[in-house]
N, C-alpha and C positions, 0 to 999 in steps of 0.2 A: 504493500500500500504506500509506504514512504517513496519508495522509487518511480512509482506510476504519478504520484501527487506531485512531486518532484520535475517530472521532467513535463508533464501534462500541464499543470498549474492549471488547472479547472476551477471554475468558480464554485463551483460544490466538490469540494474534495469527497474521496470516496473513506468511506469509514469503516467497509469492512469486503474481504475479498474472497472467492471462491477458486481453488487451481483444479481445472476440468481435466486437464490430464497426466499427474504427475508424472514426470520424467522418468527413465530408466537408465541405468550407465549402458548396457546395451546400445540403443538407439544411439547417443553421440557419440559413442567410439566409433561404429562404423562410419557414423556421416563425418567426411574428415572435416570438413567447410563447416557446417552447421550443429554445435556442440551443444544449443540448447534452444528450446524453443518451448513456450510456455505460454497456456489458454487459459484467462481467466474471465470471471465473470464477478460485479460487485452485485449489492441489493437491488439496483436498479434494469438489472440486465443486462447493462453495459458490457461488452466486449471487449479484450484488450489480449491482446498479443505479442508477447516478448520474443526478441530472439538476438541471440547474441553470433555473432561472425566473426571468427579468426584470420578472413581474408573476404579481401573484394571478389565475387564471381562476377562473370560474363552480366549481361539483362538481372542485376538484382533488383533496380528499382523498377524493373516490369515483373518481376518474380514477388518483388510488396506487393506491388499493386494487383496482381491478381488474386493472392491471397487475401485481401483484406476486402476487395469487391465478391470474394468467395465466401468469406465469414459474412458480409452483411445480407447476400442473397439468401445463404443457406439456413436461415431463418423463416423464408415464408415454407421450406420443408415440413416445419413442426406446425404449419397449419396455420401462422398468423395471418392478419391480415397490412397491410400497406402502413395504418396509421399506428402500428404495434412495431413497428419494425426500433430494432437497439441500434446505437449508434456502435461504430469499430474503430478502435484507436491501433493502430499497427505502431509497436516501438521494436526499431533495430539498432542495437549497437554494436560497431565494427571495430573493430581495434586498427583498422587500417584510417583512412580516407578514401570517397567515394571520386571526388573531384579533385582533379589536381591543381588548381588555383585557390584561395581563400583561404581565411584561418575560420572560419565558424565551424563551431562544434555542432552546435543544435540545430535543424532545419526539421520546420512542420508547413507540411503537405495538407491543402484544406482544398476543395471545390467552392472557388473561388472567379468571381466574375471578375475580370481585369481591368473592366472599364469604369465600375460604377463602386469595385470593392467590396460587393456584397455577396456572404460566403453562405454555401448551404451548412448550415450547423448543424450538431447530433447527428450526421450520418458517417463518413469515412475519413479519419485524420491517420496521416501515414510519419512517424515521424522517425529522423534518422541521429543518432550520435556518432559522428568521425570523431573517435575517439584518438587518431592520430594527428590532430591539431591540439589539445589536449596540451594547456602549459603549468598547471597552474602547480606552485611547489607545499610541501609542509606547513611552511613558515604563511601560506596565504589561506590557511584553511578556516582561522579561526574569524574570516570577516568573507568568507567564500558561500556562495549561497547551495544552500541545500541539493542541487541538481549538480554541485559542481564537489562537493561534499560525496557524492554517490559514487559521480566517477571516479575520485581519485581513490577510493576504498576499494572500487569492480579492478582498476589498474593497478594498485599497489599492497595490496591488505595481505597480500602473500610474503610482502617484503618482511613481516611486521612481525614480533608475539603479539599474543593478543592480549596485554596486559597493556602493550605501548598502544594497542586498538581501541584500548577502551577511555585512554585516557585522551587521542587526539578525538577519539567519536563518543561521549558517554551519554548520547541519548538512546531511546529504549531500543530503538528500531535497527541502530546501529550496535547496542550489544545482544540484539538476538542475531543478527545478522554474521558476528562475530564470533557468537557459541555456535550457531550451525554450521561453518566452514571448519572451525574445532572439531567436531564431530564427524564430519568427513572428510578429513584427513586420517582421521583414525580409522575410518572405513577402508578409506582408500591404501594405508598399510597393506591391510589381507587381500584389498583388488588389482594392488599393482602386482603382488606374487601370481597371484592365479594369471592376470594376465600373459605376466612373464612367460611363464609357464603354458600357455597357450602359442602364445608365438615363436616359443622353442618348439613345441609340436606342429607349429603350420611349417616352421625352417625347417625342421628335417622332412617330415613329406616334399617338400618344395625339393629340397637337395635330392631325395630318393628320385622324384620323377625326375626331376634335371638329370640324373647322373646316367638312369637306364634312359633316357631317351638318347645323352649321348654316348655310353655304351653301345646302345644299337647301331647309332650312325657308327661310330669308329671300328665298329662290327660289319658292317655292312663294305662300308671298305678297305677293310683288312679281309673282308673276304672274299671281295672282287679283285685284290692284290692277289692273294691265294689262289683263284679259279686262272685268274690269265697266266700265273708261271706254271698250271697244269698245263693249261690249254685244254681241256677235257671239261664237257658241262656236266658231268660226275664229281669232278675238281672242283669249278664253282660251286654248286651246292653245298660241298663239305665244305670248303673254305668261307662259305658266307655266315655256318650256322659256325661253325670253331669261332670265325673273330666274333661275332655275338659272344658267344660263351666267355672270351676271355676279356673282352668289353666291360661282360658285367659282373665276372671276376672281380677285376683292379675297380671297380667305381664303387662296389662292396665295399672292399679294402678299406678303400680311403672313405669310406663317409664312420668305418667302425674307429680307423682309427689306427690301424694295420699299416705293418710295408708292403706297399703292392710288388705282387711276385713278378717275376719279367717274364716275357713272352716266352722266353729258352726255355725257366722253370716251370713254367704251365705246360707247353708243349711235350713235356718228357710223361706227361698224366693220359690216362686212357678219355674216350671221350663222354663214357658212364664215369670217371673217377672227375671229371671238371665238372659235369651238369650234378652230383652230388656233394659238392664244395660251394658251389654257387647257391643252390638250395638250402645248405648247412649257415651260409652267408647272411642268405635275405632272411630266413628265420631269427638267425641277431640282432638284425636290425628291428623287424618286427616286433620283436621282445623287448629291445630296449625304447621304443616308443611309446608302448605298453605300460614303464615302468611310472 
């Protein structure tokens, strides 16, 4: 509520707020661009939409605006009619700049008549923070107005404990704000592991398929090398499935962690004693992803 009051400054502050769909870490890990995005609704119906951006994408501000012309339509769904329709406030803040000219931070999008000045009110206000114009230091906080109080805490408060957080911010809003990033930090302890731990199993799958796909190519001609010093297509055949076999041999090897053996020493093996080392192989690996 503090943050929407804040950069809104609505003549009716809103007093109390509803989040329609709490977040999930899930959801902004994968999106790498968009790390949060956030629906709420206060007593009055009102609509407001948060979303935070770690970079500028391609059409963002036709990508507002279609969303926020989506949140205000997607209302006669539930059956209203015209004169029930909630007004939609879209707030985006980007840690980049949208514009490369200007220092303004704030810029609010209204339907707006150019000539005469006069704006349709209560329906769609799109408003943007280039949070990379953004100057304001420590030392200006304590005569810095509340919207500029927000940003410097969304950009800085990681820098801080939270004991120096409470003492440049100790209004209320500011120390719940300050206890709940406490507490997910602590979360985030157990989720950075698991992550971790996740992404070590996407890298070895990743390395597994890399190594046999290039296994097979360097199989493939190593055993086109092999068929033409036969000259015999008896020759190629053996020779295309041997370098496979010793391909995926050495790429085994090296993802366990092994010296890989040289072609001489593989060669001297039967070709039931190589297709049962290579089996004995990939089962290691299998096992140790398992683990």
């Amino acid at each position: 509520m503090s943050l929407i009051n804040a950069i809104l400054e609505l003549p009716f502050p809103i007093t109390d707020v509803q989040i329609e769909n709490p977040y999930n870490y899930k959801e902004f890990i994968e999106d790498k661009l968009s790390i949060l995005d956030i629906r709420a609704t206060d007593s009055r119906g009102w609509i407001y939409n948060i979303e935070m951006q770690v970079s500028v994408v391609a059409d963002l501000m036709q990508r507002l605006v279609y969303y926020a012309c989506d949140l205000y339509a997607d209302q006669l769904r539930s059956g209203y009619e015209y004169d029930r329709l909630k007004p939609v406030f879209t707030i985006c803040l980007i840690e980049g700049t949208i514009w490369p000219v200007g220092s303004k931070v704030h810029h609010a999008f209204r339907l707006t008549d150019l000539e005469s000045g006069r704006t349709l009110r209560n329906t769609i206000e799109i408003h943007t923070l280039e949070l990379g114009w953004y100057n304001l230091s420590e030392s200006d906080l304590c005569l810095a107005s509340d919207q500029d109080r927000w940003i410097f805490w969304l950009l800085y408060a990681h820098q801080y404990d939270s004991e120096t957080l409470q003492r440049l911010f100790p209004e209320p809003a500011f120390i719940q704000a300050t206890a709940t990033i406490d507490r997910i930090a602590r979360i985030h302890e157990d989720k950075d592991m698991y992550d971790a731990r996740e992404k070590q199993l996407r890298d070895q799958r990743w390395m597994i398929k890399s190594s046999l796909k290039q296994g097979l190519e360097q199989g493939l001609e190593q055993g086109r090398s092999e068929g033409r010093k036969e000259g015999l297509q008896e020759g190629r055949k053996e020779g295309v499935d041997l370098g496979k076999l010793l391909g995926q041999i050495k790429s085994f090897q090296k993802l366990i962690g092994m010296e890989q053996s040289s072609d001489e020493e593989l060669m001297t093996k039967e070709p039931a004693e190589l297709s049962a080392l290579a089996c004995e192989l990939e089962n290691q690996i299998l096992k140790n992803l398992k683990r």
